[in-house]
Biopython code that builds the backbone (N, CA, C, O; Angstrom):
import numpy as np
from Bio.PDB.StructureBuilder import StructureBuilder

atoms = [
    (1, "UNK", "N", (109.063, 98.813, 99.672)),
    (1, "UNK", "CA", (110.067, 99.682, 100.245)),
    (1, "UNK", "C", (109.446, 100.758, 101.125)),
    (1, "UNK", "O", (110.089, 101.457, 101.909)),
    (2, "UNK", "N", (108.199, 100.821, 100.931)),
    (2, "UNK", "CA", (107.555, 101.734, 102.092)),
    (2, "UNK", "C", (107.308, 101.243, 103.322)),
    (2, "UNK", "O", (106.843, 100.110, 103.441)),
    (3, "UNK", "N", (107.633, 102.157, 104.582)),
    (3, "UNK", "CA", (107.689, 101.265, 105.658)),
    (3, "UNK", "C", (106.483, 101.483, 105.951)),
    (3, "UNK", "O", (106.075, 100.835, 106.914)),
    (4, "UNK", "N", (105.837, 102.098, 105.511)),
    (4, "UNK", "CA", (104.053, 102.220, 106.470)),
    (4, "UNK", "C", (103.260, 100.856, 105.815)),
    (4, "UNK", "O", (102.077, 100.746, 106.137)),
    (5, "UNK", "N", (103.877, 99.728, 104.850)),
    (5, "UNK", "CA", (103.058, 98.925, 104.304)),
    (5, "UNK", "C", (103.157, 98.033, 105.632)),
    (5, "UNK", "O", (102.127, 97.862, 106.284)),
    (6, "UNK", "N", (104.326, 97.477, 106.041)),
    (6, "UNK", "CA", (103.926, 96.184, 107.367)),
    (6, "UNK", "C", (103.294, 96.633, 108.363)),
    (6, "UNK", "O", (102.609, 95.852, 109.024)),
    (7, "UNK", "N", (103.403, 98.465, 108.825)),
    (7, "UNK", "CA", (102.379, 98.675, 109.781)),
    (7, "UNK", "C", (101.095, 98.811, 109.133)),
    (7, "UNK", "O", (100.047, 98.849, 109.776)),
    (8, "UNK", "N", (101.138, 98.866, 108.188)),
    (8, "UNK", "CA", (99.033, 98.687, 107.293)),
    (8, "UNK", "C", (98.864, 96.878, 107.962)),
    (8, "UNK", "O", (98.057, 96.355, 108.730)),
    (9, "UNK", "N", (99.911, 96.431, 107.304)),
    (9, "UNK", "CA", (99.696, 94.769, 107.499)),
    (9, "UNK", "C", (99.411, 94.272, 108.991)),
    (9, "UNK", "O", (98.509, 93.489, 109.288)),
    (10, "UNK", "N", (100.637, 95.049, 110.195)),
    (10, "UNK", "CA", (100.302, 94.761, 111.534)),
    (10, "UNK", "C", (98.883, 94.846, 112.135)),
    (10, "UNK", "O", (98.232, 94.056, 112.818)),
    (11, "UNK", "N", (98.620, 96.131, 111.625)),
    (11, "UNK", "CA", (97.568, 96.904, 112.036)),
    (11, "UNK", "C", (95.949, 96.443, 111.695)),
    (11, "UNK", "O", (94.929, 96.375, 112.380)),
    (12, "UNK", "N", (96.275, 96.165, 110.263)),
    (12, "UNK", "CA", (95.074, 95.321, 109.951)),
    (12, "UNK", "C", (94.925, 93.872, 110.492)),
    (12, "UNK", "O", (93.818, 93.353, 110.347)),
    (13, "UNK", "N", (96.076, 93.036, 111.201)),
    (13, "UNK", "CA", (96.113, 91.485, 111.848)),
    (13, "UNK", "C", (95.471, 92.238, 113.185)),
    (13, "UNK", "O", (94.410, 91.757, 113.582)),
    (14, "UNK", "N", (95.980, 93.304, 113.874)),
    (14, "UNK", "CA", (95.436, 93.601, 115.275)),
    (14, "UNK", "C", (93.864, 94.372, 115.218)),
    (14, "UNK", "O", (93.163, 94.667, 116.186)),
    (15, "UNK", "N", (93.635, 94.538, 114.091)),
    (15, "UNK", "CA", (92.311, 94.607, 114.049)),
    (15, "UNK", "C", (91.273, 93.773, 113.930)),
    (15, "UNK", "O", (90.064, 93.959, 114.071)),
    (16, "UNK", "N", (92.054, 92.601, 113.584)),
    (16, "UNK", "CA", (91.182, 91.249, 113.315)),
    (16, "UNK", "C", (91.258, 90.604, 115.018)),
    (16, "UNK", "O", (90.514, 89.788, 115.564)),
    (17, "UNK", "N", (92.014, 91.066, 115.355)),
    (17, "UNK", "CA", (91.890, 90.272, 116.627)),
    (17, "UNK", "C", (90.670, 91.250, 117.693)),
    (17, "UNK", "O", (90.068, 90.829, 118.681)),
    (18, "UNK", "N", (90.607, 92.506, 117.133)),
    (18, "UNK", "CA", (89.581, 93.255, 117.881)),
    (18, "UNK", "C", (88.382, 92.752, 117.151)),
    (18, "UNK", "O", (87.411, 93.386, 117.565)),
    (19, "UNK", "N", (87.975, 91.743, 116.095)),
    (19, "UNK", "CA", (86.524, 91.630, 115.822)),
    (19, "UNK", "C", (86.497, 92.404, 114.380)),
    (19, "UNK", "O", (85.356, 92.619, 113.970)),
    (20, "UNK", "N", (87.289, 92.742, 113.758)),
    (20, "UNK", "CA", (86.884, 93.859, 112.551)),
    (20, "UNK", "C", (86.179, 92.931, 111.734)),
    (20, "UNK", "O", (86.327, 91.709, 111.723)),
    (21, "UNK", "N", (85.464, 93.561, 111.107)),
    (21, "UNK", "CA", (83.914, 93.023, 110.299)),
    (21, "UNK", "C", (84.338, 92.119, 108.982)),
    (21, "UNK", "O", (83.566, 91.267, 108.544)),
    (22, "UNK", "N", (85.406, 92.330, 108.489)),
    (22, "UNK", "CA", (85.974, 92.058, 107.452)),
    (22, "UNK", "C", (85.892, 90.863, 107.239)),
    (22, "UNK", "O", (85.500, 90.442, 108.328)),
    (23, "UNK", "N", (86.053, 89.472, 106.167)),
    (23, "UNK", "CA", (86.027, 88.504, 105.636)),
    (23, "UNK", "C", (87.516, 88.252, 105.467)),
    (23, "UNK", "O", (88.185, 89.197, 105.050)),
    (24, "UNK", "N", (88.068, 87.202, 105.712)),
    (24, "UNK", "CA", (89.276, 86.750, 105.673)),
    (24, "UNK", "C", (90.120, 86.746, 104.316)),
    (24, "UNK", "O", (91.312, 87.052, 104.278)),
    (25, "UNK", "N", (89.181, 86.272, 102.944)),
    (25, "UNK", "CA", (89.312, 86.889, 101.816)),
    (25, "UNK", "C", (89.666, 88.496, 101.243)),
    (25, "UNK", "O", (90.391, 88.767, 100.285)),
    (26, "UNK", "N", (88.937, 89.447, 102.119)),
    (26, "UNK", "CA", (89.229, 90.614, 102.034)),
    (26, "UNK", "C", (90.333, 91.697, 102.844)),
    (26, "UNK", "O", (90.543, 92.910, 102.855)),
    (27, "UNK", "N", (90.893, 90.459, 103.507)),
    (27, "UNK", "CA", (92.511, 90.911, 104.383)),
    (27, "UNK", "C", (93.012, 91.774, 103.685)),
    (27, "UNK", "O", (93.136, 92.918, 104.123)),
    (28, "UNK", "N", (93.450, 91.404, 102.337)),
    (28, "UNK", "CA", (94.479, 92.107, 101.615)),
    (28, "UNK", "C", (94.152, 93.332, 101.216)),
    (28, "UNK", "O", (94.932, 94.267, 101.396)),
    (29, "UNK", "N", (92.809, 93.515, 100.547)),
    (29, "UNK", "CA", (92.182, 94.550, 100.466)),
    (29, "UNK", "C", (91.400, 96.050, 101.841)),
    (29, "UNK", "O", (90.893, 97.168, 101.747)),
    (30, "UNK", "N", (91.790, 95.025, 102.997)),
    (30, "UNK", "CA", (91.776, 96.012, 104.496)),
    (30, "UNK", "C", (93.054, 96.151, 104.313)),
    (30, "UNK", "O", (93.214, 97.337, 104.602)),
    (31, "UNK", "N", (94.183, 95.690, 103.996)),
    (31, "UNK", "CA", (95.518, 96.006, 104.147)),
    (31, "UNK", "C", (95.857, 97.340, 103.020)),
    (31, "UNK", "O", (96.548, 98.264, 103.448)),
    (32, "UNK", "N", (95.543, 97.370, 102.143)),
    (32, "UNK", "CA", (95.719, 98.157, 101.019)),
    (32, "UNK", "C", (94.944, 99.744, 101.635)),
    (32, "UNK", "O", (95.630, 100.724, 101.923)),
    (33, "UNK", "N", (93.224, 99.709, 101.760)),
    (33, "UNK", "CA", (92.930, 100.636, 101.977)),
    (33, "UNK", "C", (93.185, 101.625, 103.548)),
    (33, "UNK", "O", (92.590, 102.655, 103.863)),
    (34, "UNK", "N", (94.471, 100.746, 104.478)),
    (34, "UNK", "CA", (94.562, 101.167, 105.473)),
    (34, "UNK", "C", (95.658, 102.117, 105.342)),
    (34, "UNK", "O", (95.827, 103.262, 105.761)),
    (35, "UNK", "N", (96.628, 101.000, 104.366)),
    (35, "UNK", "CA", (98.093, 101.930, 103.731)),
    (35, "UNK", "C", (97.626, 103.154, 102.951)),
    (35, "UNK", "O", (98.161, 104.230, 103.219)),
    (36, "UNK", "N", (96.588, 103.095, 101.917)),
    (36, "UNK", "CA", (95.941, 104.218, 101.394)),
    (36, "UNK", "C", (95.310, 105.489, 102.479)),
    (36, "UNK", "O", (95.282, 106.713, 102.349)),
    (37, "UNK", "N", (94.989, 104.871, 103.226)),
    (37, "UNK", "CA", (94.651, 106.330, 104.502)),
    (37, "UNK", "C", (95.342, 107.117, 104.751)),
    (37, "UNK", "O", (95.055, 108.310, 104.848)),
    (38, "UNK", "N", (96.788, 106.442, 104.967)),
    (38, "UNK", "CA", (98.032, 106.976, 105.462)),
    (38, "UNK", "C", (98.723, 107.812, 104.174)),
    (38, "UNK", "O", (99.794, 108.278, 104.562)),
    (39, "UNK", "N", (98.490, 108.112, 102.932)),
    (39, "UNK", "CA", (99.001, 108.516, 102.178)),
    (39, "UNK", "C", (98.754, 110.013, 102.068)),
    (39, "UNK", "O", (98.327, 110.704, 102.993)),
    (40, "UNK", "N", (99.081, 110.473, 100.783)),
    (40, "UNK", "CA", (98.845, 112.432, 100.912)),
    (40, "UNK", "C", (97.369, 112.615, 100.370)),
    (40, "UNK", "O", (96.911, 113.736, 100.150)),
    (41, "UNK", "N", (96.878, 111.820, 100.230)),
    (41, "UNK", "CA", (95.304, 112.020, 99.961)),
    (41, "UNK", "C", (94.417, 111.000, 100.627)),
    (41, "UNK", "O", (94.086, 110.091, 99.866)),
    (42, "UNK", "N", (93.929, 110.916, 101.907)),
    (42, "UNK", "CA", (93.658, 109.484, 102.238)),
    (42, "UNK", "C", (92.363, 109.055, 101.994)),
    (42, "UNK", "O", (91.542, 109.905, 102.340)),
    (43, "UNK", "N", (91.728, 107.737, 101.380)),
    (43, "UNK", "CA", (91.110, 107.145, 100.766)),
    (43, "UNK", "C", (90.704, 107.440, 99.173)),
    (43, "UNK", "O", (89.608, 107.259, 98.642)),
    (44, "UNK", "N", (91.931, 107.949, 98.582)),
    (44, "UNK", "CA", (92.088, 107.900, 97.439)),
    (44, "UNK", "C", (91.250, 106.686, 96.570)),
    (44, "UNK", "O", (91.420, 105.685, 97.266)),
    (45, "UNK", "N", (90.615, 106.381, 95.655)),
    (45, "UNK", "CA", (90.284, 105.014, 94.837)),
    (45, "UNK", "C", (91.588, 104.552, 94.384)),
    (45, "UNK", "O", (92.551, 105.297, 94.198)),
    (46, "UNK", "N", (91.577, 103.012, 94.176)),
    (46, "UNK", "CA", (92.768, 102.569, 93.411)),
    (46, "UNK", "C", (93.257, 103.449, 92.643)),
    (46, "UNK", "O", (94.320, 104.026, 92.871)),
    (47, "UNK", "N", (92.268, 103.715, 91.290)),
    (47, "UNK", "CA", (92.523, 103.738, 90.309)),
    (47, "UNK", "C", (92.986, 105.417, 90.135)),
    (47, "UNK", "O", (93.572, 105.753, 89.106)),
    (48, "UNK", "N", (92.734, 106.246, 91.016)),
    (48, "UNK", "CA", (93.450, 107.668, 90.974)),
    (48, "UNK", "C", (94.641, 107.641, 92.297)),
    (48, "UNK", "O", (95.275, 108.677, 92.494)),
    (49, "UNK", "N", (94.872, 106.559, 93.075)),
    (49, "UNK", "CA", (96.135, 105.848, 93.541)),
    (49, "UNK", "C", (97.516, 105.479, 92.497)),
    (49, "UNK", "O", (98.556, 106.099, 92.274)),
    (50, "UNK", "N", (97.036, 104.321, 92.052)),
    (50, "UNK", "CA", (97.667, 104.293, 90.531)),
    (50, "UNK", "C", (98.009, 104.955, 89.729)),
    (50, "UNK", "O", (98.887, 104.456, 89.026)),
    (51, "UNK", "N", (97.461, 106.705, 89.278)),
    (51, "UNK", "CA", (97.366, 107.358, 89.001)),
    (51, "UNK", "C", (98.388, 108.515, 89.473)),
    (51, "UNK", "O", (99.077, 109.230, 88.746)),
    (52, "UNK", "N", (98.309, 108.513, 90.810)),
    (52, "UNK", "CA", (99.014, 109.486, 91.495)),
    (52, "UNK", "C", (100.331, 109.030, 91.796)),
    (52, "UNK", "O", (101.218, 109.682, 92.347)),
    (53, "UNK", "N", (100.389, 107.677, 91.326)),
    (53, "UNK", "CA", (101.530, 107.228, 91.974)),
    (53, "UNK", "C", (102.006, 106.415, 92.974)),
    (53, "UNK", "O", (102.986, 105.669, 92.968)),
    (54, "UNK", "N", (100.968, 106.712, 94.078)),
    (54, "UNK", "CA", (101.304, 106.165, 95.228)),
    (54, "UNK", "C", (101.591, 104.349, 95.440)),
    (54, "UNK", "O", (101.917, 103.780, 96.481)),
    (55, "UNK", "N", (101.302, 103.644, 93.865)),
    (55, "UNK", "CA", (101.412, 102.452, 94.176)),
    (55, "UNK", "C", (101.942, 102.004, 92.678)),
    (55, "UNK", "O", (101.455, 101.944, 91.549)),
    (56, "UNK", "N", (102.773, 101.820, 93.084)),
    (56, "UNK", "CA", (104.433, 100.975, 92.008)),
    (56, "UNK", "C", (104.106, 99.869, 91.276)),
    (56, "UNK", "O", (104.527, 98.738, 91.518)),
    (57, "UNK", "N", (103.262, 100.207, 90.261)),
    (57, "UNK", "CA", (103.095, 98.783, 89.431)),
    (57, "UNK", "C", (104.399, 97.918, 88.986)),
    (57, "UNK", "O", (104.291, 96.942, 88.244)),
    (58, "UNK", "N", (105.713, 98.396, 89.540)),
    (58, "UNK", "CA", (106.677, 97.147, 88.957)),
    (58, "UNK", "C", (107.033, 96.841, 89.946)),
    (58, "UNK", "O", (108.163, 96.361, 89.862)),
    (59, "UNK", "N", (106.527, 96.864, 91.239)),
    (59, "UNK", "CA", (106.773, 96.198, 92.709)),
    (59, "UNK", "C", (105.861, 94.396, 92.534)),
    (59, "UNK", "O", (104.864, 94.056, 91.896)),
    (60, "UNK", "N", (106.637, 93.772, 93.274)),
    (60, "UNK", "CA", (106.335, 92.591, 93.200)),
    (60, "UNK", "C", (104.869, 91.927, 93.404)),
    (60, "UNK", "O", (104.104, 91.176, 92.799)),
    (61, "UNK", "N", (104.944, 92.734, 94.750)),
    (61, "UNK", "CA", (103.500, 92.546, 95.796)),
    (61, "UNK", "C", (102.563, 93.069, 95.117)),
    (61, "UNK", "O", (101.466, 92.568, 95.363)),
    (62, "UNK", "N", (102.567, 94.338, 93.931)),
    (62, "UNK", "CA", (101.478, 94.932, 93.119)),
    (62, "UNK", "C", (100.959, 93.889, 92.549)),
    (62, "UNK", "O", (99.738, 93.750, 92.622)),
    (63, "UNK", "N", (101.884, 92.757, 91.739)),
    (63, "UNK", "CA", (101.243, 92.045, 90.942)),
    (63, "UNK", "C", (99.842, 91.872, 91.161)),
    (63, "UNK", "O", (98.907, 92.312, 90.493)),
    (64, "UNK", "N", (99.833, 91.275, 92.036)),
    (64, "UNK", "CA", (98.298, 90.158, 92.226)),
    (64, "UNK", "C", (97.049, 91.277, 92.082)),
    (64, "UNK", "O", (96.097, 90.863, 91.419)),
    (65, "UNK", "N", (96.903, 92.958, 92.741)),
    (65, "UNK", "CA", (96.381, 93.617, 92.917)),
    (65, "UNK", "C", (95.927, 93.925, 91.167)),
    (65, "UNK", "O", (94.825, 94.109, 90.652)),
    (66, "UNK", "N", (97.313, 93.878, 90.585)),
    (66, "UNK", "CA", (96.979, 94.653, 89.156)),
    (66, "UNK", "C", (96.637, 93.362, 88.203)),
    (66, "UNK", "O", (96.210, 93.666, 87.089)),
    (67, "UNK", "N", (96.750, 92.129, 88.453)),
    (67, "UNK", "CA", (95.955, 91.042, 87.886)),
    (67, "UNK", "C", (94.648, 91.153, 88.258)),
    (67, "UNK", "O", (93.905, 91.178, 87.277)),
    (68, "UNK", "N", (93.960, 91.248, 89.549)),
    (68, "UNK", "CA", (92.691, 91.253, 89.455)),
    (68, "UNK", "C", (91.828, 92.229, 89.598)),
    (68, "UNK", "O", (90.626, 92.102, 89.832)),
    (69, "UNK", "N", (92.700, 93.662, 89.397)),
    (69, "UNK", "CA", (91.896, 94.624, 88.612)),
    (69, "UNK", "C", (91.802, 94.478, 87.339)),
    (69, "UNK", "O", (90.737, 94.621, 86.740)),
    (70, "UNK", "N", (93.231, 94.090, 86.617)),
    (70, "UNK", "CA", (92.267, 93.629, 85.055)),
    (70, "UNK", "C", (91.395, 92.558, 84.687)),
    (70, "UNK", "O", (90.590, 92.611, 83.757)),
    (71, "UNK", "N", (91.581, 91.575, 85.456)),
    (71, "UNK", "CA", (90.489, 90.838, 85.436)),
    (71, "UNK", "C", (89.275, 91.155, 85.857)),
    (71, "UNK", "O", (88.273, 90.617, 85.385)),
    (72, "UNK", "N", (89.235, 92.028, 86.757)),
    (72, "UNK", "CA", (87.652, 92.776, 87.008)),
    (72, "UNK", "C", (87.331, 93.792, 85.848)),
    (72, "UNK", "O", (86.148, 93.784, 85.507)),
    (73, "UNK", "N", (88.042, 94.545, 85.268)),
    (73, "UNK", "CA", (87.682, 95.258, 84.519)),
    (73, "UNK", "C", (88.043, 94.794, 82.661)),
    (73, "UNK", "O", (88.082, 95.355, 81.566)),
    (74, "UNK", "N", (88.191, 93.787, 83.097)),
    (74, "UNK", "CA", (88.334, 92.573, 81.434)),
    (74, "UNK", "C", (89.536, 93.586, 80.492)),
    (74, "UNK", "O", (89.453, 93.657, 79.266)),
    (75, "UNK", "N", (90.625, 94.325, 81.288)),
    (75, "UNK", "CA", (91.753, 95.154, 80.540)),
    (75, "UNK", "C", (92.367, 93.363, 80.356)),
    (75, "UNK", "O", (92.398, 92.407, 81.131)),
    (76, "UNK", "N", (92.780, 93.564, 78.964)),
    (76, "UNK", "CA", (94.278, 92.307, 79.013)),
    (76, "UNK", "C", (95.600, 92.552, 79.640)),
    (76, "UNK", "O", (96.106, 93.653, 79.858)),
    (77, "UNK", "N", (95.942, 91.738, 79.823)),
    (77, "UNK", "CA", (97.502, 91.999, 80.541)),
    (77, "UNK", "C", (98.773, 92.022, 80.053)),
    (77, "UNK", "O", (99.237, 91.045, 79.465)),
    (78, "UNK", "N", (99.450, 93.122, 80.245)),
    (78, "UNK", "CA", (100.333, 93.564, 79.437)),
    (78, "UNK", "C", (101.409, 92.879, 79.456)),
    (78, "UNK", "O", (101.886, 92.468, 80.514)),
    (79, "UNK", "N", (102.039, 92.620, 78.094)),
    (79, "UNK", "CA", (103.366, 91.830, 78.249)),
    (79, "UNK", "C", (104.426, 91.838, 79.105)),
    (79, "UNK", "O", (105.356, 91.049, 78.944)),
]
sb = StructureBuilder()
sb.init_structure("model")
sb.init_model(0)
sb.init_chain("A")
sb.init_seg("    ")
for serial, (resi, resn, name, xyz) in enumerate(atoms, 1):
    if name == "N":
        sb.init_residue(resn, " ", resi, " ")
    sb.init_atom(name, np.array(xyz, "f"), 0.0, 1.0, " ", f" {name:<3s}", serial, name[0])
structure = sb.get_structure()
């Protein structure tokens, strides 16, 4: 529901077309920390993101983000 997420998303596709250094795997994660710039603290870490709020763990699109932070950090996943 935030509109600055499809311009993170635009913005990060028109950066790929300028050459950005990034790995195609790590799209999503240039997409995330671009929307994070734009916020009231910019380059916040996830995890004081999460914290602050700025990212809606019962939003859909969170899922995948908050699956493989617990899988990186071996948290189980909550019912």
């Amino acid at each position: 529901q935030d509109n600055l997420w499809p311009h993170a998303q635009e913005s990060t596709q028109q950066a790929i077309t300028l050459n950005a250094r990034f790995t195609k795997p790590d799209t999503a994660k240039a997409e995330l920390h671009t929307w994070l710039a734009w916020q009231e603290k910019p380059g916040i870490p996830y995890g004081q993101a999460i914290t602050a709020k700025f990212l809606d763990s019962h939003v859909e699109e969170v899922a995948p983000f908050l699956q493989w932070i617990s899988r990186l950090l071996n948290i189980p996943p909550k019912p």
